[in-house]
C-alpha beads as a LAMMPS data file, in Angstrom:
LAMMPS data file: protein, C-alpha beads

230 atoms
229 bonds

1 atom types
1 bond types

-500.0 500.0 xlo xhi
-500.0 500.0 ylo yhi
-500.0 500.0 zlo zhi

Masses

1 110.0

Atoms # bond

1 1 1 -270.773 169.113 427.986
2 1 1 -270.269 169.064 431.948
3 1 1 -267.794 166.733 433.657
4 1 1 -268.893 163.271 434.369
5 1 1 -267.407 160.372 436.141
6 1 1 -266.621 157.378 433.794
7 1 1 -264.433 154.309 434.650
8 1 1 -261.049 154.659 433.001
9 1 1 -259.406 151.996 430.642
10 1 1 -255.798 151.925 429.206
11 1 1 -254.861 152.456 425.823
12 1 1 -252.277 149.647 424.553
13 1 1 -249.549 150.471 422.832
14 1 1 -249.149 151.632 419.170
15 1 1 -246.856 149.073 417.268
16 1 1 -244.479 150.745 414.494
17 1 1 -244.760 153.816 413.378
18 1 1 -243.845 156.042 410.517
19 1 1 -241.292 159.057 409.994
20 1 1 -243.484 161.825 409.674
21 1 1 -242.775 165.335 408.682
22 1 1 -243.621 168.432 411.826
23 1 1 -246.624 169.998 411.913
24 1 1 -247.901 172.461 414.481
25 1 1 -251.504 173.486 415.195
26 1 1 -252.980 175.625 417.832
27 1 1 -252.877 176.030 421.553
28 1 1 -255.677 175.599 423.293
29 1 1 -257.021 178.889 425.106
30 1 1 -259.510 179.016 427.753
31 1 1 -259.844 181.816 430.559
32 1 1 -257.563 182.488 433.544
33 1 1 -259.745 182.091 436.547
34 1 1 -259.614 179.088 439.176
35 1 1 -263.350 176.861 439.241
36 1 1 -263.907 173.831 440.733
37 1 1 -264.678 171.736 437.260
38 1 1 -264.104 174.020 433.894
39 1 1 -266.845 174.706 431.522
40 1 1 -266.818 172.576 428.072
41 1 1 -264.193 174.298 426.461
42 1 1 -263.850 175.053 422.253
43 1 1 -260.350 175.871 421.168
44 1 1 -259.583 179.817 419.478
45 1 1 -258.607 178.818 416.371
46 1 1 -255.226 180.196 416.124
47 1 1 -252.538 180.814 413.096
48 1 1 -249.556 178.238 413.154
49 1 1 -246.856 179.340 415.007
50 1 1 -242.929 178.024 415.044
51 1 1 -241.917 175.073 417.423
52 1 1 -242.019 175.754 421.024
53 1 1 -238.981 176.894 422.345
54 1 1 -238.020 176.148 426.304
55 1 1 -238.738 179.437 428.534
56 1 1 -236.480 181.074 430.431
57 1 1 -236.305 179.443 433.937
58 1 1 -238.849 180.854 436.302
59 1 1 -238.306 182.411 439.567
60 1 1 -237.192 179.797 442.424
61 1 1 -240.758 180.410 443.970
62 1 1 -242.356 179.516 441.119
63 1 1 -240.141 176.665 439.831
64 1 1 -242.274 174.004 438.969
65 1 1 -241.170 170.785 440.464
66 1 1 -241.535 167.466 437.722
67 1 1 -243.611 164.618 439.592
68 1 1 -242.396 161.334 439.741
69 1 1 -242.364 158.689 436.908
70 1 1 -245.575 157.501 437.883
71 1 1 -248.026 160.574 437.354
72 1 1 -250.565 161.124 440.313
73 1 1 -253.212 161.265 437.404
74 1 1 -254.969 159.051 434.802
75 1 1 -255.235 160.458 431.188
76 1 1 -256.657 158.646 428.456
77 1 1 -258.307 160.037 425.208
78 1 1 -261.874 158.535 425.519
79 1 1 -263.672 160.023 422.182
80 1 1 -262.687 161.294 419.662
81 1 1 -263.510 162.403 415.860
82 1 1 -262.038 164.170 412.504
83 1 1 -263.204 166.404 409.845
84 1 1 -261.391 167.274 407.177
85 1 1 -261.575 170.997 405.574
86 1 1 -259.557 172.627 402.627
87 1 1 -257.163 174.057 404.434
88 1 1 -257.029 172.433 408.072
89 1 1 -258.309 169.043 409.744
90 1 1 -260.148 169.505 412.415
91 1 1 -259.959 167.266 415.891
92 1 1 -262.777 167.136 418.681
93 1 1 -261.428 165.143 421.669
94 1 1 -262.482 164.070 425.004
95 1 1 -259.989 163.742 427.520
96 1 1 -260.751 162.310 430.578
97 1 1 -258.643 163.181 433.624
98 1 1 -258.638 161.237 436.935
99 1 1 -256.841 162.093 440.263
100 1 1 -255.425 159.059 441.580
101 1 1 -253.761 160.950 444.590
102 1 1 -255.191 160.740 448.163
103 1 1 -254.826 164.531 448.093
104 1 1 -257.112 167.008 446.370
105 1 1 -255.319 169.045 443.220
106 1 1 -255.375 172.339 443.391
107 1 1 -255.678 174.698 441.069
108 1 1 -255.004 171.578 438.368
109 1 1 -254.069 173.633 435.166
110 1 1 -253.551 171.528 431.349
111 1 1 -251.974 172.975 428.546
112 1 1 -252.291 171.235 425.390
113 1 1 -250.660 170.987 421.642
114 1 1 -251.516 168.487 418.614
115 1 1 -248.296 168.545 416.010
116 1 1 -248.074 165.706 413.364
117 1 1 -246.186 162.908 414.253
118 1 1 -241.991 163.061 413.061
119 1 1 -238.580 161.741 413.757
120 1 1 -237.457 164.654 415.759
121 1 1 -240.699 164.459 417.983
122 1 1 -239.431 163.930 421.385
123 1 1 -237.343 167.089 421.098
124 1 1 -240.550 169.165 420.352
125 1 1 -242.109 167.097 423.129
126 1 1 -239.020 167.900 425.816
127 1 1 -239.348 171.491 424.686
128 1 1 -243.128 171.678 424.941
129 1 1 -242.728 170.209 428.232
130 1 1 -240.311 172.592 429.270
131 1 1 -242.136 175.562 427.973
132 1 1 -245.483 175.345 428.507
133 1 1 -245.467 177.073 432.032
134 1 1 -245.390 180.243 430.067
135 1 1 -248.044 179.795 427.404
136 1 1 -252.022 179.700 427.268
137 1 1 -253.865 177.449 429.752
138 1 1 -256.727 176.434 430.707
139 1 1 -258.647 177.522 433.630
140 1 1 -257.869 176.296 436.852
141 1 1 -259.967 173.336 438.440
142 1 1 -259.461 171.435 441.978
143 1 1 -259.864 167.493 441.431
144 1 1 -260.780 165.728 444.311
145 1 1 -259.225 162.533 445.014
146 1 1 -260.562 159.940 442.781
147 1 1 -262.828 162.259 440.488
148 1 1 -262.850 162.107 437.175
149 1 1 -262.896 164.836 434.985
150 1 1 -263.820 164.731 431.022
151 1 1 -262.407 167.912 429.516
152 1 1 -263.710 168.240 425.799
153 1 1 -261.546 170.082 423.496
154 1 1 -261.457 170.961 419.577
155 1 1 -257.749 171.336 418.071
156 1 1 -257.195 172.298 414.146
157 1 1 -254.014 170.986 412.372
158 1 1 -252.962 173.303 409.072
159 1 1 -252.816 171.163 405.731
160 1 1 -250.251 173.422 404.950
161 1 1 -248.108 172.012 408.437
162 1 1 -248.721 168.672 407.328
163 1 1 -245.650 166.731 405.518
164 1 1 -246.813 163.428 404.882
165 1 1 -244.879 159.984 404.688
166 1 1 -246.340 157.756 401.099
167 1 1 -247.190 153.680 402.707
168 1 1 -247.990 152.055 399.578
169 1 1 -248.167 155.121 397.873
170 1 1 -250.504 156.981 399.538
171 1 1 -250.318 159.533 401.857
172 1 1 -250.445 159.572 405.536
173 1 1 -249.630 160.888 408.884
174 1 1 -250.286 160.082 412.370
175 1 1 -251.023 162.869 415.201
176 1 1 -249.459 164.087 418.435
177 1 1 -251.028 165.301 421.338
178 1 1 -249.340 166.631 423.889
179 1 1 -250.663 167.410 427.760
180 1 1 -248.830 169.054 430.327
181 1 1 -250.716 169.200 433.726
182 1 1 -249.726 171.980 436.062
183 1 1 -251.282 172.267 440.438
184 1 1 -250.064 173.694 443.511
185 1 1 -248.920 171.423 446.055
186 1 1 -248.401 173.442 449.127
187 1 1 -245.875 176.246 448.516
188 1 1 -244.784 174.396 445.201
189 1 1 -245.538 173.781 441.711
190 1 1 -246.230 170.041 440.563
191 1 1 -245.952 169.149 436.984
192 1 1 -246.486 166.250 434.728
193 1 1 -246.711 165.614 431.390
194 1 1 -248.983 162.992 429.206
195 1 1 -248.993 162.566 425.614
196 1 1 -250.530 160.311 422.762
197 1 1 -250.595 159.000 419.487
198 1 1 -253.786 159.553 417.753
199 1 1 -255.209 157.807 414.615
200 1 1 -257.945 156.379 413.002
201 1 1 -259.893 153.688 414.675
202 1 1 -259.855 150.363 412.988
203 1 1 -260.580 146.779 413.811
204 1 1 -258.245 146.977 416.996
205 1 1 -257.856 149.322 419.668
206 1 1 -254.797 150.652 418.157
207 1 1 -254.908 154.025 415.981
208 1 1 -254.038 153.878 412.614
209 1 1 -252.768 156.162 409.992
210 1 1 -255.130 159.180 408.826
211 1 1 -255.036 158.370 405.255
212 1 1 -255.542 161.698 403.087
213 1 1 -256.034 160.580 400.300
214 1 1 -260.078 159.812 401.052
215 1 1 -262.812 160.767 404.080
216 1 1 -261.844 161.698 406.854
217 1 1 -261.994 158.466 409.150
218 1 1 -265.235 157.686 411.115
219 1 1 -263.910 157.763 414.724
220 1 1 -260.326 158.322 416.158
221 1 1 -258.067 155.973 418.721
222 1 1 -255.441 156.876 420.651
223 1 1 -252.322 155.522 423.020
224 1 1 -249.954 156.853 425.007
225 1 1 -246.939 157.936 423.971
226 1 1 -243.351 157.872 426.058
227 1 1 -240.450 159.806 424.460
228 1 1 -237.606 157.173 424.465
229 1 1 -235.022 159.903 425.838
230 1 1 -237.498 160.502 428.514

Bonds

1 1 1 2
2 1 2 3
3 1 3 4
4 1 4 5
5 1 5 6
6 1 6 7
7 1 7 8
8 1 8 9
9 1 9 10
10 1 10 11
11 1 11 12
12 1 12 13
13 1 13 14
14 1 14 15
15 1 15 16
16 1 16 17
17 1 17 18
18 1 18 19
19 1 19 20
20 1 20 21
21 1 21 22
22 1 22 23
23 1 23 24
24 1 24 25
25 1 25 26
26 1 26 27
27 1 27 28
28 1 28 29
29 1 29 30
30 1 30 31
31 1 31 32
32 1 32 33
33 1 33 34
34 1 34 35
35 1 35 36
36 1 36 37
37 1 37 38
38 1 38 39
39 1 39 40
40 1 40 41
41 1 41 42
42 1 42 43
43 1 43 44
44 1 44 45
45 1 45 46
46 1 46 47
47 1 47 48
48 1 48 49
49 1 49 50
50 1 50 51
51 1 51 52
52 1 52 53
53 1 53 54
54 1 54 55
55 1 55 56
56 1 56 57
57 1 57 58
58 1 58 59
59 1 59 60
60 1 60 61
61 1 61 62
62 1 62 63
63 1 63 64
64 1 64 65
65 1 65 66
66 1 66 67
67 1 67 68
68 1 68 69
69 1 69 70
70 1 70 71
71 1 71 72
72 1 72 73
73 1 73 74
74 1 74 75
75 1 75 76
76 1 76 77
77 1 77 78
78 1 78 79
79 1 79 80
80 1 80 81
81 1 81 82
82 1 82 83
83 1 83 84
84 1 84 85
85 1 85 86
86 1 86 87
87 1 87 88
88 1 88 89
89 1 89 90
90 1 90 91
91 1 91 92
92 1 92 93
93 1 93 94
94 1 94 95
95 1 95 96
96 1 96 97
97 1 97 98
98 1 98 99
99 1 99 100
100 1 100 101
101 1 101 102
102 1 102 103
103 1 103 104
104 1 104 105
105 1 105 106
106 1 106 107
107 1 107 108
108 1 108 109
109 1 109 110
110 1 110 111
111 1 111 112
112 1 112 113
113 1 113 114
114 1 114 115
115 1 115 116
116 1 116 117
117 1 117 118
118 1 118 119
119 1 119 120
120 1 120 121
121 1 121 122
122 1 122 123
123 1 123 124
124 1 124 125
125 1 125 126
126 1 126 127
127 1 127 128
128 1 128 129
129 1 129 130
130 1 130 131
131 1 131 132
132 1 132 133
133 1 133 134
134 1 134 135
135 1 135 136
136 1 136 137
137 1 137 138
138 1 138 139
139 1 139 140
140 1 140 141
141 1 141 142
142 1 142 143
143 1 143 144
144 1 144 145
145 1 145 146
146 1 146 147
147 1 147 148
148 1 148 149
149 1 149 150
150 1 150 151
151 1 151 152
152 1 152 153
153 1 153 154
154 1 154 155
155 1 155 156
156 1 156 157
157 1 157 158
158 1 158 159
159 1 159 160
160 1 160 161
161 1 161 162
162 1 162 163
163 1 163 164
164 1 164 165
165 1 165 166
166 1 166 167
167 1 167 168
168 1 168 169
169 1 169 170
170 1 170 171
171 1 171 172
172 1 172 173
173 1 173 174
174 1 174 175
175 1 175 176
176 1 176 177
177 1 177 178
178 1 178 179
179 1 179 180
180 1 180 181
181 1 181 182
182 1 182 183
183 1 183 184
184 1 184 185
185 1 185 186
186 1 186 187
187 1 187 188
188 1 188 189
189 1 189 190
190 1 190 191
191 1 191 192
192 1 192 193
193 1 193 194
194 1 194 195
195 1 195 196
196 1 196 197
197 1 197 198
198 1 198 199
199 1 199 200
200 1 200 201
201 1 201 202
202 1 202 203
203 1 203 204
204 1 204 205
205 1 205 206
206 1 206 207
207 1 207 208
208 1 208 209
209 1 209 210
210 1 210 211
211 1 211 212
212 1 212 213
213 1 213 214
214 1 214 215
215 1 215 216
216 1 216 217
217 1 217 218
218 1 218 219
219 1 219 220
220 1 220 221
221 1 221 222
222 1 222 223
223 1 223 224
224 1 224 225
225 1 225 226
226 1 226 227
227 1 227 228
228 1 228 229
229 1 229 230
């Protein structure tokens, strides 16, 4: 599926939530080489691995710099869908990725994770965060100012990683997708981080819990999600 250009809305904001055990899936792997707008890309399945731990602190010339609070680009999750398996559920997302800067980013590189949501989550998140410089990414893209970019991706999430919360008494969880974006600016490294709750799609625009406990639901929804020690 190439890249198209799409008008971007924003997600509201999930109300509540649920203390949900950690669960870690795959990183997303793509090739190392820099293009102008990546291929569609299908995630190597990979084997759970532990949490992320922070890297050691790169070299001063490769330091990458955080951006401000307000990130130069606009992420939102604009499709999305489930299947279950024995073993592992499987998620095929869209993300759509627009430069909002007057510059053109170079050599724009994302790095993604999907855990299941928990109440230590914005430690994993702050170590992702700091970590991810060192792991798989995808290949590098430029973005010119004001182009859009929609990046499909497939994640899978172990059963077996999975600690659910009962509502009602029946099992649940929500997901937790995490995006760290990566480009040169000049002599630097710029850096900023997006991530979201994701959930089944109901009668609102606001996800709602992946019940397990029958089908898989029929589309997915998704908001952004700020650490509150961030």
């Amino acid at each position: 599926m190439p890249p198209t250009a799409t008008p971007v809305a924003r997600w509201p904001w999930l109300a509540g939530g649920a203390a949900i055990s950690f669960a870690l899936a795959g990183w997303v792997l793509w090739r190392n080489r820099r293009r102008t707008a990546p291929e569609p890309v299908i995630a190597a399945r990979l084997d759970p691995v532990d949490p992320p731990r922070p890297a050691p602190p790169p070299r001063p010339r490769d330091r990458a710099i955080p951006d401000s609070d307000t990130s130069p680009f606009a992420v939102r999750v604009a499709a999305g869908q489930l299947r279950f398996a024995e073993t592992e559920l499987r998620f095929e997302l869209e993300l759509e990725i627009t430069n909002t800067r007057p510059q053109r980013a170079e050599a724009l590189r994302p790095a993604l994770a999907l855990i299941s949501a928990h109440p230590g989550q914005d430690r994993d998140i702050a170590a992702f965060h700091g970590a991810s410089a060192g792991m798989a990414q995808a290949e590098a893209f430029d973005l010119a100012p004001g182009a859009v970019l929609r990046l499909p991706v497939r994640m899978v999430l172990p059963r077996s990683r999975i600690h659910t919360v009962s509502l009602r008494g029946r099992p649940m969880f929500v997901a937790l997708l995490m995006l760290d974006l990566r480009w040169r600016a000049g002599l630097s490294i710029r850096r900023s981080g997006t991530d979201f709750l994701i959930g089944s799609a109901g009668a609102s625009d606001k996800p709602g819990p992946i019940w397990l406990d029958r089908p898989a639901p029929a589309a997915l929804a998704a908001t952004a999600y700020r650490p509150a020690a961030l």
